[in-house]
N, CA, C and O of each residue as an XYZ file, in Angstrom:
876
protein
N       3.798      7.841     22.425
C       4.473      7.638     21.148
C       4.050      8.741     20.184
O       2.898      8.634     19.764
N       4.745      9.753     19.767
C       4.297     10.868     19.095
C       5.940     11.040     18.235
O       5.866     11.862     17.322
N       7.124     10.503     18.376
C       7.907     10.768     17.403
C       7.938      9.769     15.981
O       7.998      8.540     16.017
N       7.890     10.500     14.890
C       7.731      9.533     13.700
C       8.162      8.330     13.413
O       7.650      7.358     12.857
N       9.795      8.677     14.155
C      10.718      7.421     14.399
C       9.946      6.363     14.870
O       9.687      5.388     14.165
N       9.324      6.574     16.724
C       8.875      5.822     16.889
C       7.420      4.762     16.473
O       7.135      3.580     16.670
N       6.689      6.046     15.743
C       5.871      5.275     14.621
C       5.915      4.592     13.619
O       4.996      3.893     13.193
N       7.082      4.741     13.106
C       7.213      3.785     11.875
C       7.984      2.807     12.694
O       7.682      1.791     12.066
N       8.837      2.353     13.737
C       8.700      1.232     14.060
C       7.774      0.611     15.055
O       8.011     -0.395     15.723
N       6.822      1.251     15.068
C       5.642      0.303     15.467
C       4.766     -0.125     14.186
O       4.434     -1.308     14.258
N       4.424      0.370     13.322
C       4.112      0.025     11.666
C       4.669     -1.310     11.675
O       4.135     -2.395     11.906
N       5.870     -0.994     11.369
C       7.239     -2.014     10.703
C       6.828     -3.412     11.854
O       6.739     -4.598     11.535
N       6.668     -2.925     12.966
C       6.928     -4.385     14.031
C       5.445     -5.038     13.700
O       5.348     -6.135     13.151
N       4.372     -4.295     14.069
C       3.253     -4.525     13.652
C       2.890     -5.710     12.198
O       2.730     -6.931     12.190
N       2.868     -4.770     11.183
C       2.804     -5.705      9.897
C       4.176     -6.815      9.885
O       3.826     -7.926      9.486
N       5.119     -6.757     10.113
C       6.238     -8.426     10.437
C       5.042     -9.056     11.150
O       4.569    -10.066     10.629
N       4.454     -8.557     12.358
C       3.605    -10.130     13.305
C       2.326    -10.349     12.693
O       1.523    -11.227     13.011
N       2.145     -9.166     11.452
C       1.343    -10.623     10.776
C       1.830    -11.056      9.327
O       1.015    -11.655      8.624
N       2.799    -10.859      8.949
C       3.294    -11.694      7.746
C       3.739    -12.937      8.483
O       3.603    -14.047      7.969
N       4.241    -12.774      9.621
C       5.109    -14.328     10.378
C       3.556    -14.963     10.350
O       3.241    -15.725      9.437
N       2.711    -14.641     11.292
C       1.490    -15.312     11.100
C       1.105    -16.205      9.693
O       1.035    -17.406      9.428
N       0.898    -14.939      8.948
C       0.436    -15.642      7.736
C       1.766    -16.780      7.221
O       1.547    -17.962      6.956
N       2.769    -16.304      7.173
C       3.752    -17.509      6.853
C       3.707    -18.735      7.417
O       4.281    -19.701      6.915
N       2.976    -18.794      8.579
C       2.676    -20.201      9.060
C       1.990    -20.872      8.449
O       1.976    -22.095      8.307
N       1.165    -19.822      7.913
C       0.088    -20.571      7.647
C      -0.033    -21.278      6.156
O      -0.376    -22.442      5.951
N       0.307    -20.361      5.237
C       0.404    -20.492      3.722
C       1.911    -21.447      3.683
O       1.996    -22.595      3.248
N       2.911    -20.713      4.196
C       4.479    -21.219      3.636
C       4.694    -20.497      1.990
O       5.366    -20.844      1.019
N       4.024    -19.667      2.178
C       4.169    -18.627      0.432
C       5.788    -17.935      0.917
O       5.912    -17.173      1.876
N       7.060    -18.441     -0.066
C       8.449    -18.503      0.821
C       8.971    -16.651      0.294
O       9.975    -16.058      0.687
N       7.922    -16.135     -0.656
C       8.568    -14.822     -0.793
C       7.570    -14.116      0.399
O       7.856    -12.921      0.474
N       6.649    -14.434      1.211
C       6.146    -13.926      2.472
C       7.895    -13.498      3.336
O       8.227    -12.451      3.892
N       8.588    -14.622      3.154
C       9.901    -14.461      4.322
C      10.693    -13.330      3.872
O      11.243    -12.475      4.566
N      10.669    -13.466      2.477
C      11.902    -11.765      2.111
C      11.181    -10.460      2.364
O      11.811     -9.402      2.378
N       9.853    -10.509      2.569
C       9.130     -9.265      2.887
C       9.456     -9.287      4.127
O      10.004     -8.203      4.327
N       9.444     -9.913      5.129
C       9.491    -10.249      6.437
C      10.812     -9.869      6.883
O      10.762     -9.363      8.004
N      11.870     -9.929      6.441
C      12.997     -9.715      6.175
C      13.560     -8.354      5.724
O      14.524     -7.921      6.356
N      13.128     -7.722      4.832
C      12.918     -6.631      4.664
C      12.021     -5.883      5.498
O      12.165     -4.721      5.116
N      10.881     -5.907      6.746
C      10.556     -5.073      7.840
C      11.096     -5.086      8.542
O      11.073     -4.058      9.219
N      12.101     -6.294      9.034
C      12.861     -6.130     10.032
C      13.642     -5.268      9.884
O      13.634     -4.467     10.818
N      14.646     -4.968      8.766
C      15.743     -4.751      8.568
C      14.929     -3.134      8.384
O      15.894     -2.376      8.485
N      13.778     -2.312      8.187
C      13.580     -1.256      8.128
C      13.285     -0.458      9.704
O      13.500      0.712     10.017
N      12.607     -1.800     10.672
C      12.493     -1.495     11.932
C      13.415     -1.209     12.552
O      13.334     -0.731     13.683
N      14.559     -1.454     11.903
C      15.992     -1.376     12.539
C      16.876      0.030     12.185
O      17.794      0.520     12.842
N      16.238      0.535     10.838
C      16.237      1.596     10.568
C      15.329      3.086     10.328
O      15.188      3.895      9.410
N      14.729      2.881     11.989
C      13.443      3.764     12.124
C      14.342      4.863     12.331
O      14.704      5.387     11.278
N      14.833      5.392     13.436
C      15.832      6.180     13.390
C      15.925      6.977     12.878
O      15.723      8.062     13.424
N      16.179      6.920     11.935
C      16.944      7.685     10.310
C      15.471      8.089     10.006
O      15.536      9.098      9.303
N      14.342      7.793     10.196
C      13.111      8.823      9.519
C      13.142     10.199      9.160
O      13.438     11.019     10.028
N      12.984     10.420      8.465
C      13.119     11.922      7.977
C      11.581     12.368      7.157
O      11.046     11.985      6.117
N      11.234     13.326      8.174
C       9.591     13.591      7.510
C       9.791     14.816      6.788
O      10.597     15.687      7.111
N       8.927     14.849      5.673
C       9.370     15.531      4.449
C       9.100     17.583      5.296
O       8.413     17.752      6.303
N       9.654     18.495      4.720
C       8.852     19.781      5.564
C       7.752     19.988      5.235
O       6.955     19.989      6.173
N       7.314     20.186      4.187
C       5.764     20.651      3.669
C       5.396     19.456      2.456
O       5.414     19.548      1.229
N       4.970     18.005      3.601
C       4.429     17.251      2.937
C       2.788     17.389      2.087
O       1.726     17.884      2.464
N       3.113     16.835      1.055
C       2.391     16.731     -0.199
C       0.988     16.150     -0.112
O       0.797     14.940      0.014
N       0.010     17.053     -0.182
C      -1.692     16.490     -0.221
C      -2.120     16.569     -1.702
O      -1.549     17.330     -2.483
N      -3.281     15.652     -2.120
C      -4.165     15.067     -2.897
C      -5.638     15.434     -2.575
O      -6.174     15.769     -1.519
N      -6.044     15.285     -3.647
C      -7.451     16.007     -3.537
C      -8.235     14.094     -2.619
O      -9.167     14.279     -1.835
N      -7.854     12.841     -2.792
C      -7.898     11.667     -2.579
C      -7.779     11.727     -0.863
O      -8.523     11.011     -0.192
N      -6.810     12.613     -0.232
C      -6.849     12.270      0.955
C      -7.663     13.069      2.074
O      -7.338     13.465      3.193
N      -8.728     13.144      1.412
C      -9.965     14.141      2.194
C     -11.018     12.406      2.313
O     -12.234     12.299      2.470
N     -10.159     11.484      2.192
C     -10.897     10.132      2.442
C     -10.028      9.334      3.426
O     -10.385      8.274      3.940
N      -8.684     10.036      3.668
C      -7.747      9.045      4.644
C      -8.493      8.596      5.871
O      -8.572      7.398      6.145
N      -9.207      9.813      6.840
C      -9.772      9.665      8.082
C     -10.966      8.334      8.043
O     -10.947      7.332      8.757
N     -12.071      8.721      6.875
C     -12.548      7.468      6.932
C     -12.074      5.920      6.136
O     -12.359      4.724      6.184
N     -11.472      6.544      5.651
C     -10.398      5.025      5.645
C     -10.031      4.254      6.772
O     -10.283      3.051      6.828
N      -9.476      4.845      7.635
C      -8.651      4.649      8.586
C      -9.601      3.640     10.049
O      -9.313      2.682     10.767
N     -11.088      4.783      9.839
C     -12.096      4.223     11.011
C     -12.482      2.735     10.147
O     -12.899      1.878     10.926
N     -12.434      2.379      9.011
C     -13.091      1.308      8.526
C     -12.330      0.078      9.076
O     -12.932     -0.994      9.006
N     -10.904      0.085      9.696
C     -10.143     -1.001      9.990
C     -10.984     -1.369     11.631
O     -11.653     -0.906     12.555
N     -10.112     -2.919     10.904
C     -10.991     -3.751     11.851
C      -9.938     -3.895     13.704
O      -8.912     -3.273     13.980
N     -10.513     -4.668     14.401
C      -9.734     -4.668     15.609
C      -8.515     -5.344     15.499
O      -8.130     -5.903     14.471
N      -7.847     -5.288     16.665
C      -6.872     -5.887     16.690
C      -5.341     -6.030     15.600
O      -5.965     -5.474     14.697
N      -4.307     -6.221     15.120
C      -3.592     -5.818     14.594
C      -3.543     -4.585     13.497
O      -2.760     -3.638     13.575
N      -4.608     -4.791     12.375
C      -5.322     -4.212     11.253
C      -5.542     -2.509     12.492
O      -4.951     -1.470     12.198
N      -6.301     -2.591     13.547
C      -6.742     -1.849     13.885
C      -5.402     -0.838     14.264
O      -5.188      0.314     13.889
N      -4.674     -1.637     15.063
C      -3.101     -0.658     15.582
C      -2.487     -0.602     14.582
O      -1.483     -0.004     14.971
N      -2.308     -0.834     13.297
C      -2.074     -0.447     11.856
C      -2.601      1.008     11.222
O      -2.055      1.881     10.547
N      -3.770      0.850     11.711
C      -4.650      2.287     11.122
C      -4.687      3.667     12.215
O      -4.845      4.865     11.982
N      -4.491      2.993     13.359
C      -4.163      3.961     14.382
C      -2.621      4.547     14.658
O      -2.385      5.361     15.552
N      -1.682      4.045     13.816
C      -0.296      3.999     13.158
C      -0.568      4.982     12.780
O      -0.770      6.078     13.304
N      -0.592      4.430     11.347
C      -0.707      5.844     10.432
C      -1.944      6.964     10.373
O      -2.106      7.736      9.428
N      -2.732      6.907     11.487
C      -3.437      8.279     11.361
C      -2.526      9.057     12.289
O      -2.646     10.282     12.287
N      -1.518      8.421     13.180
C      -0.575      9.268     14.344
C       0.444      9.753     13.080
O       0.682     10.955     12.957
N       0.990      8.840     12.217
C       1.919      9.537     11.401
C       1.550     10.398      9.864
O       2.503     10.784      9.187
N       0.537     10.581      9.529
C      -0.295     11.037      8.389
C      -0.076     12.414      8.064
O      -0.324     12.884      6.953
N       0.386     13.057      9.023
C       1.109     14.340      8.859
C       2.561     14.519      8.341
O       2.977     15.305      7.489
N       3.003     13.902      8.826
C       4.281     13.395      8.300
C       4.918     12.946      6.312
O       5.959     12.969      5.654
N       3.351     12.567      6.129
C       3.235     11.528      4.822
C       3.366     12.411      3.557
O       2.935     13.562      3.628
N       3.779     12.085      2.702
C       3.314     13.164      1.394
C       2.922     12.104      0.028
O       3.613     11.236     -0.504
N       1.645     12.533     -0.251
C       0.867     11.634     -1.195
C       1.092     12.101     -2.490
O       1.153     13.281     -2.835
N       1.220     11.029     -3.242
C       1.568     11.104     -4.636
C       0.850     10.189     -5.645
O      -0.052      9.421     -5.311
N       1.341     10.332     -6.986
C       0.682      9.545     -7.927
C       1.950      8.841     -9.185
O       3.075      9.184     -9.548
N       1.067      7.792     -9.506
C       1.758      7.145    -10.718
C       1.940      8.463    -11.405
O       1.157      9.375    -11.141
N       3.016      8.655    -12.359
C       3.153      9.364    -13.375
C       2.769      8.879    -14.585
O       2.628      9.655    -15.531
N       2.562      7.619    -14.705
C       1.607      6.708    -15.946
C       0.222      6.818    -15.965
O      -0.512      6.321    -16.819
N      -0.127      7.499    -14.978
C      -1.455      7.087    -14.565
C      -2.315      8.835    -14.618
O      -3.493      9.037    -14.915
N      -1.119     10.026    -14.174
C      -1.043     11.013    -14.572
C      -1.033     11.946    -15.647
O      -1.507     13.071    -15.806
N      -0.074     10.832    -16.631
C      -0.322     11.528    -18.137
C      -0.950     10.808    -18.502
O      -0.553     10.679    -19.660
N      -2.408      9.600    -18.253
C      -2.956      9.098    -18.999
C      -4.259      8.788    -18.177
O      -4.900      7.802    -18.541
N      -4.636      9.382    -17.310
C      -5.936      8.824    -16.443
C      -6.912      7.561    -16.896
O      -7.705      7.752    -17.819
N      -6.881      6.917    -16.569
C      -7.959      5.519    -16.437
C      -9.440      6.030    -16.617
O     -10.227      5.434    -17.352
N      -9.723      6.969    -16.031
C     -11.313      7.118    -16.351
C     -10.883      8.905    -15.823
O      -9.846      9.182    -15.222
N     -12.072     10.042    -16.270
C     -11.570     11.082    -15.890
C     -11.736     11.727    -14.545
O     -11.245     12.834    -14.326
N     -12.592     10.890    -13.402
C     -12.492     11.268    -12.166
C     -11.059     10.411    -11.265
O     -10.665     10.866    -10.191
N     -10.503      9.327    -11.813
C      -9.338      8.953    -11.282
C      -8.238      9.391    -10.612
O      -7.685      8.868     -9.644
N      -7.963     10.382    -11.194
C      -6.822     11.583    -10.148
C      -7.356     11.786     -8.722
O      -6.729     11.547     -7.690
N      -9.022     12.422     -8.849
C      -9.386     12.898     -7.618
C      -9.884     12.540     -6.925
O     -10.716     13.104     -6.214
N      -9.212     10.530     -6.900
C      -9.901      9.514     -6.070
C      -8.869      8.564     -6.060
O      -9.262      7.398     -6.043
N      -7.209      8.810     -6.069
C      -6.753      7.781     -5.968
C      -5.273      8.627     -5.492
O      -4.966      9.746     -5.902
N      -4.387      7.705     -4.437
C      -2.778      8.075     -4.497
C      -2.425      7.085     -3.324
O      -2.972      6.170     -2.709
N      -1.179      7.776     -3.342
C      -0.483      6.427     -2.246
C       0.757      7.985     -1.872
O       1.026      9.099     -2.322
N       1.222      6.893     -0.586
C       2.257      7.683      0.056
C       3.707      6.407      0.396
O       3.547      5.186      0.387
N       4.817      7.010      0.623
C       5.692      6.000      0.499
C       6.275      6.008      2.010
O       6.754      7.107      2.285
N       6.350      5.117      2.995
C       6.876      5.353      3.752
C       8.204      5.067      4.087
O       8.805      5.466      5.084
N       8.723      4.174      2.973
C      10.028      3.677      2.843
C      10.275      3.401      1.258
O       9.265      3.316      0.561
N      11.115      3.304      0.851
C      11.790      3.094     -0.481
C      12.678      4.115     -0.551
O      12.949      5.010      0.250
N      13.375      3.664     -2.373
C      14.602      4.287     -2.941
C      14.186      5.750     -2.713
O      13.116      6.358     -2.766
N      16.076      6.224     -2.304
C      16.283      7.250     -2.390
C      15.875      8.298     -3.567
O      15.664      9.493     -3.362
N      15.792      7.599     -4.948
C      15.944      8.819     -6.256
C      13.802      7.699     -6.849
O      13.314      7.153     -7.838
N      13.407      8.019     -5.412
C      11.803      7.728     -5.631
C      11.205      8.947     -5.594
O      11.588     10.082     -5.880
N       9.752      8.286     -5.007
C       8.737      9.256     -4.448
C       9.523      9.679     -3.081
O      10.544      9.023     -2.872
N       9.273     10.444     -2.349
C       9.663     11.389     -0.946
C       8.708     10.379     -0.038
O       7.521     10.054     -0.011
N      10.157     10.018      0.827
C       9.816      8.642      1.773
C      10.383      9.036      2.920
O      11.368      9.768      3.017
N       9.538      8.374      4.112
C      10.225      8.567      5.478
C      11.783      8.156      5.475
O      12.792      8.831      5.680
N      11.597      6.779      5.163
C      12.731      6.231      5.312
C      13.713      6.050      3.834
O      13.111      6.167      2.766
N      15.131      5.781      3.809
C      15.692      5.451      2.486
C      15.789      3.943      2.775
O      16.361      3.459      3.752
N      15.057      3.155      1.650
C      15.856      1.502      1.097
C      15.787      1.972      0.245
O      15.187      2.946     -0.210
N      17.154      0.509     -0.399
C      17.007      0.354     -1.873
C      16.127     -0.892     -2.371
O      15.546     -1.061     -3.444
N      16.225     -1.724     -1.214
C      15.534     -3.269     -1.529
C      14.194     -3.307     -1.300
O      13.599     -4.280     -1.763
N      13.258     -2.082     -0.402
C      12.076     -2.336     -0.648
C      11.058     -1.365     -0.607
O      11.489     -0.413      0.044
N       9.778     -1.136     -1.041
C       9.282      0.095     -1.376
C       7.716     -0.174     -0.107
O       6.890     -1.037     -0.406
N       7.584      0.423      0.829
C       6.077      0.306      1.430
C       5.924      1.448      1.854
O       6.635      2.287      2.406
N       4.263      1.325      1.317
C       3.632      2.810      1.876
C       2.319      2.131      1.985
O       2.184      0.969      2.369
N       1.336      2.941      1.616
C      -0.386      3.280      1.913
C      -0.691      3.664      0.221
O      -0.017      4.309     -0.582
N      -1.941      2.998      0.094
C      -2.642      3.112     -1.012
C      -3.773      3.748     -0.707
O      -4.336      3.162      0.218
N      -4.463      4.859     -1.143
C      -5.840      4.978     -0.752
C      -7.043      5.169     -2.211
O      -6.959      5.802     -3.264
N      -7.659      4.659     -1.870
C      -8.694      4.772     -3.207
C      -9.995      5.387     -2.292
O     -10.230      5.243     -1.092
N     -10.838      6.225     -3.473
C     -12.417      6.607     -2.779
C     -12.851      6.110     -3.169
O     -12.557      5.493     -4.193
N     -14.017      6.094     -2.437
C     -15.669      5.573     -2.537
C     -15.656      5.502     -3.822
O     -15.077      6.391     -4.446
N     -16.389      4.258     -4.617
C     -16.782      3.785     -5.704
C     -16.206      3.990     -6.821
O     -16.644      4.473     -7.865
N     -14.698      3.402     -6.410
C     -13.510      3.836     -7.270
C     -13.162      2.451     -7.761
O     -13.241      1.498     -6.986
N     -12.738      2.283     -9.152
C     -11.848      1.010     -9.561
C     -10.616      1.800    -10.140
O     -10.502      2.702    -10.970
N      -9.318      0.736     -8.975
C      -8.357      1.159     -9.651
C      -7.965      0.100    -10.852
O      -8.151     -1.065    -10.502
N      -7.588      0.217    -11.856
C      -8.381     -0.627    -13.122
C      -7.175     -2.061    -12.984
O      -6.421     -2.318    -12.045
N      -7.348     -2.735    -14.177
C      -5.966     -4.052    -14.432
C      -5.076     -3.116    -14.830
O      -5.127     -2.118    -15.550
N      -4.069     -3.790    -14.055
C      -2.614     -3.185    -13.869
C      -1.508     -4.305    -13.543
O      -1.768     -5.294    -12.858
N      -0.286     -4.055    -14.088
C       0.839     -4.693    -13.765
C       2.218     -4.073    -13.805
O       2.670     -3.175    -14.515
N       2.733     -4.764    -12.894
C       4.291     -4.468    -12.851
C       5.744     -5.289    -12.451
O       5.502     -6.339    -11.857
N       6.617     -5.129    -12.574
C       7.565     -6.316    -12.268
C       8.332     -6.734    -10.816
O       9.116     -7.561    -10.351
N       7.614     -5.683    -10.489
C       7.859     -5.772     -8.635
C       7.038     -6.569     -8.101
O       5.895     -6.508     -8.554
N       7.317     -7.633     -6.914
C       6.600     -8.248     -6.517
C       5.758     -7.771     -5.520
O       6.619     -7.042     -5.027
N       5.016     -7.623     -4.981
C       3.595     -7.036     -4.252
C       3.037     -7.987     -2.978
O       2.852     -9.193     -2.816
N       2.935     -7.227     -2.469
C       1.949     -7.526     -0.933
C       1.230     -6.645     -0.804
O       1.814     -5.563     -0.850
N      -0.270     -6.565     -0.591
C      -1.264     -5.587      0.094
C      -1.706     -6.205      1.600
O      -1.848     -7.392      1.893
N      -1.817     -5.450      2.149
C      -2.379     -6.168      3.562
C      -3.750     -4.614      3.726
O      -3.648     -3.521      4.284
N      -4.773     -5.188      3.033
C      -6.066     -3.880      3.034
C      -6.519     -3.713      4.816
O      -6.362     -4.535      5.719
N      -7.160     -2.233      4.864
C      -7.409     -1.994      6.118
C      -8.562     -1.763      6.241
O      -8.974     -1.383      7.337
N      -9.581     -1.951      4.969
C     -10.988     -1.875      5.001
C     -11.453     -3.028      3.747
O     -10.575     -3.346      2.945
N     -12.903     -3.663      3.597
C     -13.297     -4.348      2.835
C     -13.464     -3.380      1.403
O     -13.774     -2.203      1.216
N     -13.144     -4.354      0.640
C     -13.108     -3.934     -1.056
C     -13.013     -5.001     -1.954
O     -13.387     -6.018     -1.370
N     -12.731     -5.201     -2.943
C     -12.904     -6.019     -3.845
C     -11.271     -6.241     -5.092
O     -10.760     -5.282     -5.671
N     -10.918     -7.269     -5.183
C     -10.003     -7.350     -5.319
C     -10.284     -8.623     -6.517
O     -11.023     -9.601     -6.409
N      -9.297     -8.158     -7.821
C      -8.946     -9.396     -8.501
C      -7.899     -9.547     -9.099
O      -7.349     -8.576     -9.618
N      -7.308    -10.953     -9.178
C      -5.653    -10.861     -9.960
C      -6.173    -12.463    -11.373
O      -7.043    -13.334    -11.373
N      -4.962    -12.040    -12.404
C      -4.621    -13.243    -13.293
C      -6.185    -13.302    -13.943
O      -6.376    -12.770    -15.037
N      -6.900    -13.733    -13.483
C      -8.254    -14.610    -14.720
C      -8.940    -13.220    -14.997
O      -9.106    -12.355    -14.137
N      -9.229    -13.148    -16.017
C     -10.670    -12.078    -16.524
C     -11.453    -12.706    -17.273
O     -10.936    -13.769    -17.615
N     -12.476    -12.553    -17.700
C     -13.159    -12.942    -18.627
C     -13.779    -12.214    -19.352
O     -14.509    -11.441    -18.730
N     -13.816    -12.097    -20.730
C     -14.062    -11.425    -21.377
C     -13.852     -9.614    -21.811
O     -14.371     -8.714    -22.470
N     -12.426     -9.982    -20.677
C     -11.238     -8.981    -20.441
C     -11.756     -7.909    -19.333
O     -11.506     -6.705    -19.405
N     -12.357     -8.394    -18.512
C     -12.735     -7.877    -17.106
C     -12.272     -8.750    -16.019
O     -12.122     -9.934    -16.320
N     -12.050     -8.438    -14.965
C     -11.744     -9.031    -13.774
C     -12.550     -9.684    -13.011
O     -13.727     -9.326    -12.992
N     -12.121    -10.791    -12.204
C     -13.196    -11.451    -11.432
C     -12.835    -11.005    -10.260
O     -11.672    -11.033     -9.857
N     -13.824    -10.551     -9.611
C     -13.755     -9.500     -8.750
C     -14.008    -10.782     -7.038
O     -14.955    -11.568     -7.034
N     -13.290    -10.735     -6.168
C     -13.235    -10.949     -4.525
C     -13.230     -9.962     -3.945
O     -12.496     -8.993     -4.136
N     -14.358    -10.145     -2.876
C     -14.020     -9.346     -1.830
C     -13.417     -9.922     -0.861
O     -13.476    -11.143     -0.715
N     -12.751     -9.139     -0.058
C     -11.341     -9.421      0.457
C     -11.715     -8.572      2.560
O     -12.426     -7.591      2.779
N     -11.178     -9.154      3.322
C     -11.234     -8.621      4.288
C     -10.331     -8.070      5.029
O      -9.222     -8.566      5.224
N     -10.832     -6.729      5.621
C      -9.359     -6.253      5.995
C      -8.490     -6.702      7.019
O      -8.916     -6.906      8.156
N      -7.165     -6.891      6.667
C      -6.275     -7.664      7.416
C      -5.818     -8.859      6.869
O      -5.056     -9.563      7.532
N      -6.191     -9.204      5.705
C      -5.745    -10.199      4.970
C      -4.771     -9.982      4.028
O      -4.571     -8.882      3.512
N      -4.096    -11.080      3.755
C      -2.683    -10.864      2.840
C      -3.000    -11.544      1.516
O      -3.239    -12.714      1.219
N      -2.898    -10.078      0.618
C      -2.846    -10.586     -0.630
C      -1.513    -10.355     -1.234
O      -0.715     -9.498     -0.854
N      -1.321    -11.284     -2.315
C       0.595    -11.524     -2.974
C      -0.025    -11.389     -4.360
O      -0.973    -12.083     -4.727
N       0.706    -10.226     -5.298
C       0.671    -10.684     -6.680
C       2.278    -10.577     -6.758
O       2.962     -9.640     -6.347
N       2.948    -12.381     -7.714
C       4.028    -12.433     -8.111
C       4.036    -11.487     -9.566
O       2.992    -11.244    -10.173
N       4.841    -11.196     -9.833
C       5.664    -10.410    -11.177
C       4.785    -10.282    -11.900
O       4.056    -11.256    -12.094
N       4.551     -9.162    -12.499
C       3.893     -8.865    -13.992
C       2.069     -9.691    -14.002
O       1.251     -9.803    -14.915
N       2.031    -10.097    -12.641
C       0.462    -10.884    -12.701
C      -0.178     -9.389    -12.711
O       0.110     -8.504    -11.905
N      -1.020     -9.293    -13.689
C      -2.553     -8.260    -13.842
C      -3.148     -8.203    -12.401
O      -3.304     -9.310    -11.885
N      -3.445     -7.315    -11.789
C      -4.635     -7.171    -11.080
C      -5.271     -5.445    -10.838
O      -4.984     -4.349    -11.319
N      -6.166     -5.900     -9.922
C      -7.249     -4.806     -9.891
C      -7.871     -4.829     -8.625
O      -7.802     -5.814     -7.890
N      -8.632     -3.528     -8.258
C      -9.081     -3.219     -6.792
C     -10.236     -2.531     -6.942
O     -10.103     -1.713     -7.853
N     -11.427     -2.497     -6.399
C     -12.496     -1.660     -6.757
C     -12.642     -1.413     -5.014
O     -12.139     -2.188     -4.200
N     -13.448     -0.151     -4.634
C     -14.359     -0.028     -3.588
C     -15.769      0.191     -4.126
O     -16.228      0.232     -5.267
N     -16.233      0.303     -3.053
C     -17.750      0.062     -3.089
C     -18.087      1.368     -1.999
O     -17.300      2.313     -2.062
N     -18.896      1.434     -1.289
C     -19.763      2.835     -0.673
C     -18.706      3.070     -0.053
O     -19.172      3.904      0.723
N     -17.194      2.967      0.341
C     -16.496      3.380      1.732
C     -15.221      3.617      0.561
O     -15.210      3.402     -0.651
N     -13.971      4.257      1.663
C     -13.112      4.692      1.094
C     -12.167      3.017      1.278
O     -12.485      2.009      1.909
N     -10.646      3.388      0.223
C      -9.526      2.142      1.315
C      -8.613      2.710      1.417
O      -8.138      3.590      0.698
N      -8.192      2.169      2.524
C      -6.467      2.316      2.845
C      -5.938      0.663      2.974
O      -6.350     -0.382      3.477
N      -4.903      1.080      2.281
C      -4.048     -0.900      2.013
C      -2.836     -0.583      2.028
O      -2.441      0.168      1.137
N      -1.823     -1.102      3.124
C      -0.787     -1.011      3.109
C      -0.027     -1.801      2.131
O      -0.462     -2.913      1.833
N       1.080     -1.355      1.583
C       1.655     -2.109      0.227
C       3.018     -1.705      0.798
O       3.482     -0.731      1.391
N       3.674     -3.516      0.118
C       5.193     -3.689     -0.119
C       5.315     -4.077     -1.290
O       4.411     -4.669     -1.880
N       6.871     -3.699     -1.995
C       6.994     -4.043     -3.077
C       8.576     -4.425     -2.715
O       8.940     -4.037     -1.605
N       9.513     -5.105     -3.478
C      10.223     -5.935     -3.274
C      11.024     -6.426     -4.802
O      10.207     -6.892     -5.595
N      12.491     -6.393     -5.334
C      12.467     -6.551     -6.847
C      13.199     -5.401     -7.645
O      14.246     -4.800     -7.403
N      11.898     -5.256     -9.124
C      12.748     -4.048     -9.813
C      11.205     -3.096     -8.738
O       9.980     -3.204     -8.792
N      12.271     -2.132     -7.778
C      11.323     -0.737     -7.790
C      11.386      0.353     -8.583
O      10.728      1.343     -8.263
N      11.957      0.359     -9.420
C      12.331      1.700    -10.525
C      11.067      1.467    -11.293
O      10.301      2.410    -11.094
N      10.590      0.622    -12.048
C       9.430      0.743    -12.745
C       7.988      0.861    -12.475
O       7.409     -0.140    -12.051
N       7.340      1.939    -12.663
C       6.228      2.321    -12.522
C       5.403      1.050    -13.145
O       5.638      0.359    -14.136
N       4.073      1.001    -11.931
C       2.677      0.027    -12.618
C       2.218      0.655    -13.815
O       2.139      1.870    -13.996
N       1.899     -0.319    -14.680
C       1.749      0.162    -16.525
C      -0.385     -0.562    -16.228
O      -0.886     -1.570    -15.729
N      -0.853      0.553    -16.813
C      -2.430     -0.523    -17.119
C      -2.194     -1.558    -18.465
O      -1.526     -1.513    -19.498
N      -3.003     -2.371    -17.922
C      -2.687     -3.836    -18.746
C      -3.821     -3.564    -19.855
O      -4.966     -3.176    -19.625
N      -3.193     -3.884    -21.234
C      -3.617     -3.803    -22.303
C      -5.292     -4.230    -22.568
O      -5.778     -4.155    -23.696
């Protein structure tokens, strides 16, 4: 398996067998329109189109050990996915986040790549209009801060990190750590936040909704 095509539908088939999983388990019923939306992208592997002189970040001199931090078994053929297609990828950044950095090492420790979404987006393997998934990567002892947006969200992380949504106290986050291969959901406009600790992450993300609007940091 070395054509992109055929990598992104092993991605795509991959993450569906564990949202069906997790849908057994939870019954969380917007799990099924994500689910719904991989199928319908697995179906349009095909059509991949890898960018010519895809786009690097000073952030993805952390992809490789990102990638070794995933755990066995699904999570694991997830990360062995996209280190086969990572050439292919071109990494980018919020433009909110660009003209306004969160802290001033933030640029050169954070981006994502899109492997599917809108056409008049970021530069994606694939074209939807209905749903946006790529790769998030953050470095070592990075918080990506409270943030929200009106797209609905799935992360499925590929290494341990720390994760919080909705409660803060005293306008900080309550921070979980989270294991990789687990499904986290923030519905609409819910606040959240991601920190690492000594290792890099990679977290695969769907979004689903309005995708035109960029994540805004929460007041």
């Amino acid at each position: 398996m070395t054509r992109p095509s055929e990598i992104f539908a092993a991605i795509t088939r991959n993450l569906t067998e564990l949202l069906v999983e997790e849908l057994a388990r939870t019954r969380e019923p917007d799990l099924a329109l994500f689910i719904e939306g991989l199928e319908h992208l697995s179906g349009k592997a095909n059509a991949t189109s890898p960018q010519a002189t895809p786009t690097r970040l000073p952030a993805c001199r952390y992809l490789a050990e990102a990638l070794d931090a995933a755990a066995i078994g699904k999570v694991g053929e997830l990360a062995m996915h996209l280190r086969l297609l990572e050439p292919s990828l071109s990494f980018v950044q919020n433009p909110n986040y660009r003209h306004a950095p969160p802290t001033p090492s933030f640029l050169s420790e954070y981006g994502y790549a899109v492997l599917a979404g809108p056409a008049d987006g970021a530069p994606a393997l694939v074209s939807d209009p209905h749903l946006a998934f790529g790769v998030l990567l953050l470095g070592p002892r990075t918080e990506y801060p409270a943030h929200h947006h009106p797209a609905t969200e799935l992360y499925v992380p590929l290494g341990r990190a720390d994760w919080a949504k909705g409660s803060m106290v005293a306008g900080r986050p309550e921070w979980v750590s989270r294991e990789p291969g687990c499904v986290i959901y923030h519905p609409p406009n819910l606040v959240h936040a991601t920190r690492t600790h000594e290792s890099p992450l990679a977290a695969l993300y769907l979004w689903a909704g309005d995708l035109a609007t960029y994540a805004r940091l929460a007041d």
